[in-house]
C-alpha positions in Angstrom: 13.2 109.7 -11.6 14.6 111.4 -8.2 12.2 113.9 -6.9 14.9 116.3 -6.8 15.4 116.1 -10.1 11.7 116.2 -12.1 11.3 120.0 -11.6 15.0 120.4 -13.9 13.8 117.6 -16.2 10.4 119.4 -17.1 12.4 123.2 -17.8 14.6 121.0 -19.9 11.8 119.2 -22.0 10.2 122.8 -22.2 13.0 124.7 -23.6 13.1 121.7 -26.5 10.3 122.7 -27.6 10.2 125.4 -30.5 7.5 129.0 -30.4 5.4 127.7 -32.8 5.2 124.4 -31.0 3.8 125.9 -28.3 1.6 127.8 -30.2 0.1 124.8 -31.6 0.0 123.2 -27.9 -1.9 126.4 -27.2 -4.3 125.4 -29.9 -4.3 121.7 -28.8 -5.2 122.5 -25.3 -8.3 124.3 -26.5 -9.3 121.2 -28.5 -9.2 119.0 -26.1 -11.6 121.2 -24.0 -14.2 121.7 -26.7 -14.0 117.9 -27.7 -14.1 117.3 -24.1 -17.2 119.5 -23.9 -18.9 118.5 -27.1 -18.9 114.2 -26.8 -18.6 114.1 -23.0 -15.4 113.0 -23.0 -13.0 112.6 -20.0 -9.7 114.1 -21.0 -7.7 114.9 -17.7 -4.2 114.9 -18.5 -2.1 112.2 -18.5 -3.6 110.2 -21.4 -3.7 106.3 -21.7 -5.0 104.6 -24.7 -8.7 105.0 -24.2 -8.0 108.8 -24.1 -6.4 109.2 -27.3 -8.8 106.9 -29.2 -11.5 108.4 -28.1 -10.2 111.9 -29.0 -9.2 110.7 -32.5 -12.9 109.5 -33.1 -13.7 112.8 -32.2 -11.8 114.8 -34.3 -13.2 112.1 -37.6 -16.7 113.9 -36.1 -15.4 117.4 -37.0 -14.1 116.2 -39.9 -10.6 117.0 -39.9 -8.4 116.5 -41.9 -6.1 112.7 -41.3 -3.0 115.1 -41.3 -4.1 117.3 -39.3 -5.4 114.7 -36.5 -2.1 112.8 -37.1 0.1 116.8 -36.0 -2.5 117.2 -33.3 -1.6 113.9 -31.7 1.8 114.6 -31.7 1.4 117.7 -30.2 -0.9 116.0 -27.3 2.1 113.4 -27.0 4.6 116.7 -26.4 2.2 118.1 -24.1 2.9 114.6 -21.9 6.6 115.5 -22.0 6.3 118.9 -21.7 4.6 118.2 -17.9 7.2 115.4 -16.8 5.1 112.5 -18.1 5.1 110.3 -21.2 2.1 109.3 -23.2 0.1 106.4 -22.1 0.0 105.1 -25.4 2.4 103.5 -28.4 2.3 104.4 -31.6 0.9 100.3 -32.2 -2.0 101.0 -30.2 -3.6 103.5 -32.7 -1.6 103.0 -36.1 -5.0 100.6 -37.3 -7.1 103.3 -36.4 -5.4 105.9 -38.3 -4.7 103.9 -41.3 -8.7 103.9 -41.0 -9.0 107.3 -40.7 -7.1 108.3 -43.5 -9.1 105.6 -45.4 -12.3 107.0 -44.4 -14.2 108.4 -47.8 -14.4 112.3 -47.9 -17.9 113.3 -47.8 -18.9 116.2 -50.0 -18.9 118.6 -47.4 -15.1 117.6 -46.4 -12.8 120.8 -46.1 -10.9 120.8 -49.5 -7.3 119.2 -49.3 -4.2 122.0 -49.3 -2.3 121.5 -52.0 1.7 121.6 -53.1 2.1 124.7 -55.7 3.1 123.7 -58.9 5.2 125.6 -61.6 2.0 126.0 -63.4 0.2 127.0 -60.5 2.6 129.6 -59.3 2.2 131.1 -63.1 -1.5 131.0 -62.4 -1.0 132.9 -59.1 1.4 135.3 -61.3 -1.0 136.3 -63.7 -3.5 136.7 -61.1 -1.8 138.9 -59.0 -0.8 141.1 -62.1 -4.7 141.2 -62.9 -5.8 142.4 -59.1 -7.1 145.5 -58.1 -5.0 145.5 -55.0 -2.2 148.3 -55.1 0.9 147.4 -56.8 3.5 147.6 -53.7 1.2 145.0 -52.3 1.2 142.8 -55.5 4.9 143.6 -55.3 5.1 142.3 -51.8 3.1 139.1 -52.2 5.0 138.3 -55.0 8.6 138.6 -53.2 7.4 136.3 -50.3 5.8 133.6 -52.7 9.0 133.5 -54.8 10.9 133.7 -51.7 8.7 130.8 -50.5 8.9 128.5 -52.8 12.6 128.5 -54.3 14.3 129.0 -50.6 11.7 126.4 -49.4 10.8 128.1 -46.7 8.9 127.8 -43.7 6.0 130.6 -43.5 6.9 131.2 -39.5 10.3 131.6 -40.7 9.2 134.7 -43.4 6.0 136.1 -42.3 4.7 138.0 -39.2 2.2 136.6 -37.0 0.1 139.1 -37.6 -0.9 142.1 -40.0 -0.2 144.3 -37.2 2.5 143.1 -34.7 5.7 140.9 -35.1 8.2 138.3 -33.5 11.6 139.6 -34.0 12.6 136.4 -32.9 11.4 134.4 -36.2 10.1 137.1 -38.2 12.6 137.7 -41.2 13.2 141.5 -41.2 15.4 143.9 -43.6 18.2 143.4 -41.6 18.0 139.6 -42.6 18.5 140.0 -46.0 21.7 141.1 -48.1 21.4 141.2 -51.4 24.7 140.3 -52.9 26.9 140.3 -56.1 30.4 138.4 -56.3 31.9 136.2 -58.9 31.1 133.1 -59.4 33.6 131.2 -61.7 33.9 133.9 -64.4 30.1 135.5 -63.8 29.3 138.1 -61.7 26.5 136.9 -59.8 23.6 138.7 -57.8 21.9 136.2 -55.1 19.9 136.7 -52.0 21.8 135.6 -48.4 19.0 134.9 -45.6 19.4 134.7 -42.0 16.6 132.1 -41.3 16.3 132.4 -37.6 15.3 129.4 -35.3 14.5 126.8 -37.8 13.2 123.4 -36.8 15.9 121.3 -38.5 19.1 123.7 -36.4 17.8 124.5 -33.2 20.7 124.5 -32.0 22.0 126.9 -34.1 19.8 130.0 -33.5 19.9 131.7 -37.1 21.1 129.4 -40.3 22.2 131.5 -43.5 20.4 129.9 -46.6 21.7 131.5 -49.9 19.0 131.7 -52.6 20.6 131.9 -56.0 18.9 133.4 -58.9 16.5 131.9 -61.6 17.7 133.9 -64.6 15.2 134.6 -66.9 12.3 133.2 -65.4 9.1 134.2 -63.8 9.8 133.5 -60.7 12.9 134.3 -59.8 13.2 135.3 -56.1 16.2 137.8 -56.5 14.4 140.1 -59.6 11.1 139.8 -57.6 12.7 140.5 -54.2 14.9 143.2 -56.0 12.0 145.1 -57.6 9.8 145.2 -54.1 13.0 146.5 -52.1 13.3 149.5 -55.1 9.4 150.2 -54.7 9.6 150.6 -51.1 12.8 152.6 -50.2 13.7 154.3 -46.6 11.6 151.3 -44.7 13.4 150.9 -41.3 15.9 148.1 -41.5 14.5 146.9 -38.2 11.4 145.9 -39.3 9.7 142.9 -41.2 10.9 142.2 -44.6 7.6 142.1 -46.0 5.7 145.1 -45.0 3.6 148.1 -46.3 3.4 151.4 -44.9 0.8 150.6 -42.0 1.0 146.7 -42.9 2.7 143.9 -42.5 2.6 140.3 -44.4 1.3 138.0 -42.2 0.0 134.5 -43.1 -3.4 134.9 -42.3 -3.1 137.8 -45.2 -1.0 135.5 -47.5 -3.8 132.7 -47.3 -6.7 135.3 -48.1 -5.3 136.1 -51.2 -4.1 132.5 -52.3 -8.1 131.5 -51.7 -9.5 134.8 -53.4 -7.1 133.8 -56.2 -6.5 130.4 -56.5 -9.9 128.4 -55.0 -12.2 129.5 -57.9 -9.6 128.0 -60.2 -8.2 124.9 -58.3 -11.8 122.6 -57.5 -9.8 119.6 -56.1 -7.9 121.3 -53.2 -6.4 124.4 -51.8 -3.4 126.1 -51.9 -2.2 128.2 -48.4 1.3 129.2 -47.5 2.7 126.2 -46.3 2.4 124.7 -50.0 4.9 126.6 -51.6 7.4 124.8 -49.0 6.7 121.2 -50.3 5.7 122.4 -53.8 9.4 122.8 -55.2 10.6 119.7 -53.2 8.1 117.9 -55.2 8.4 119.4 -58.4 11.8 118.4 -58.6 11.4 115.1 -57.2 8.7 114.6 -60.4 12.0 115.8 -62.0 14.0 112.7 -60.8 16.5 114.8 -58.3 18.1 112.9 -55.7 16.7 112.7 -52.2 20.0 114.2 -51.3 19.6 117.3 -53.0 16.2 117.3 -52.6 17.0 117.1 -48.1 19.4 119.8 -48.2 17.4 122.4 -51.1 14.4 122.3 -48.6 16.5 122.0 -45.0 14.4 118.6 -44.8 18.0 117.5 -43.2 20.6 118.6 -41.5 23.4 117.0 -42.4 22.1 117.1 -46.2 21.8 120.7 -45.8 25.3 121.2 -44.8 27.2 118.8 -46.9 25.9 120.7 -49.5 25.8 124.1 -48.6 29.7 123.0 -48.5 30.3 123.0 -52.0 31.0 126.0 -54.2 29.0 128.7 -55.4 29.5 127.7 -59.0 28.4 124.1 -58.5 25.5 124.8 -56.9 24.7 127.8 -59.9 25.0 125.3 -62.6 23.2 122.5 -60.2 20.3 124.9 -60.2 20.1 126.6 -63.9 19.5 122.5 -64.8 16.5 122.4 -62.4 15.6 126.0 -63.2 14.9 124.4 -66.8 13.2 121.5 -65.6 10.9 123.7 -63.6 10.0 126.3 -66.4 9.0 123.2 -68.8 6.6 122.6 -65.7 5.5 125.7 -65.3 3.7 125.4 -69.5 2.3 122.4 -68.6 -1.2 121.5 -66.6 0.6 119.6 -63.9 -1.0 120.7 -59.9 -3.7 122.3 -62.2 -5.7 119.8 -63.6 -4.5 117.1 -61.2 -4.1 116.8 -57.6 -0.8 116.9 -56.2 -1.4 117.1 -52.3 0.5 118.5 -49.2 1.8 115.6 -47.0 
């Protein structure tokens, strides 16, 4: 590449990149100093293959999870690009080593797996919730963003705040995101939820995507009743701020994932569920229902394209597309399935 030209090419490979993928850079950069630290390893920046084995074998030390080493290489391999250079490595040179690491047997001491929710898991977490001590705006509010969670498939980043205290306007989904809407659909009036998902992995391009979240009449977990009853509890809150809030708190995913493990870990002893589960755990609920991988793509934004070829067709197709899974999923939902057996988080 042209000297003159290296400086323009690294702003442009940084500006690819999304917030939290620079958070977890952050992250990355401190573990490669403390597994630097720790095994005596020499990890100078840029990598070859020597590097990058060696820094998988020491992750297998801490015992992390084969997932999680497999997102934390390709974070180092963005890092490369991030600082003009590309990784000294192919993805040849350490796919037998990762097939063995994910092959490895999980000592009894290994972290617990996170889970996908299932239907009968989310009515676990229901009755739960209804049986806390915490205050009811805040079951209220936990409720909304699980529902909100799992049928809109979303993305924590793309709900929560950061933080219990402080918030990212720029991913954070606040009042102002949400309209709550009624129109006729075919011969029903219909009341549905209209989301303005800002920054989302699969349209960065696009700065905010609207994702419509239909109702789940009649059942326990529909977003727009549970989203509906926490917006009446909490009138007046500025329009400005998160969606999910108290008076002096807001719902971050640090919160979110003390709760699931208060609630959840004593009666899940195979694996955990944490916030990001809810986003897989409808995808694979209806995929255990036989739905097409193109429905299944553009219900969770897995796609693009799938998203918008079928955001495309109408209101009423899409209702009576989803009343049929609706049924499928509250069969689930009586069942043991993700309760008894594992159903993990890929």
């Amino acid at each position: 590449m042209a000297p003159g030209l290296q400086a323009q090419m690294v702003n442009i490979l940084n500006t690819s990149l999304a917030n939290s993928t620079w958070t977890g850079i952050r992250a990355i950069k401190n573990s490669i100093d403390n597994m630097a630290q720790k095994y005596s390893l020499e990890l100078t920046m840029p990598w070859g293959r020597d590097q990058v084995v060696n820094y998988i074998l020491a992750l297998t030390m801490e015992k992390l999870a084969p997932a999680t080493i497999k997102t934390y290489v390709s974070r180092i391999a963005s890092l490369h690009r991030s600082l003009g250079s590309a990784p000294g490595w192919q993805s040849e040179d350490i796919r037998l080593l990762m097939r063995g690491v994910a092959n490895l047997p999980r000592s009894p001491d290994s972290p617990k797996r996170r889970l996908a929710i299932t239907p009968a898991v989310l009515r676990t977490l229901c009755e739960k919730l209804r049986g806390s001590s915490m205050p009811d705006t805040v079951k209220k509010m936990m409720w909304a963003g699980a529902c909100l969670l799992y049928c809109g498939s979303l993305r924590s980043c793309e709900l929560l705040s950061p933080s219990k205290y402080s918030f990212d306007p720029t991913t954070t989904m606040r009042r102002c995101d949400l309209e709550v809407v009624k129109e006729m659909v075919g011969t029903n009036r219909v009341k549905y939820l209209r989301l303005s998902v800002k920054n989302p992995k699969e349209f960065r391009q696009a700065g905010t995507v609207t994702v419509e979240i239909l109702p789940c009449k009649g059942m326990f977990f529909c977003p727009v009743a549970a989203v509906t009853e926490f917006l009446r509890t909490t009138p007046g809150y500025s329009r400005s701020m998160p969606l999910l809030r108290t008076e002096k708190t807001l719902l971050s995913r640090d919160w979110l994932n003390a709760v699931l493990k208060n609630l959840l870990d004593p009666v899940l002893d195979y694996g955990v569920i944490r916030s990001h589960s809810f986003r897989a755990g409808l995808t694979s609920a209806l995929a255990k229902a036989g739905v097409s991988d193109e429905v299944l793509q553009s219900l969770g934004r897995w796609h693009s394209q799938a998203y918008n070829t079928y955001i495309k067709l109408g209101r009423n197709l899409r209702l009576s597309t989803q009343e049929e899974l609706v049924k499928t999923i509250s069969l689930m939902a009586e069942s043991d399935w993700g309760v008894s057996t594992t159903l993990l988080v890929a």
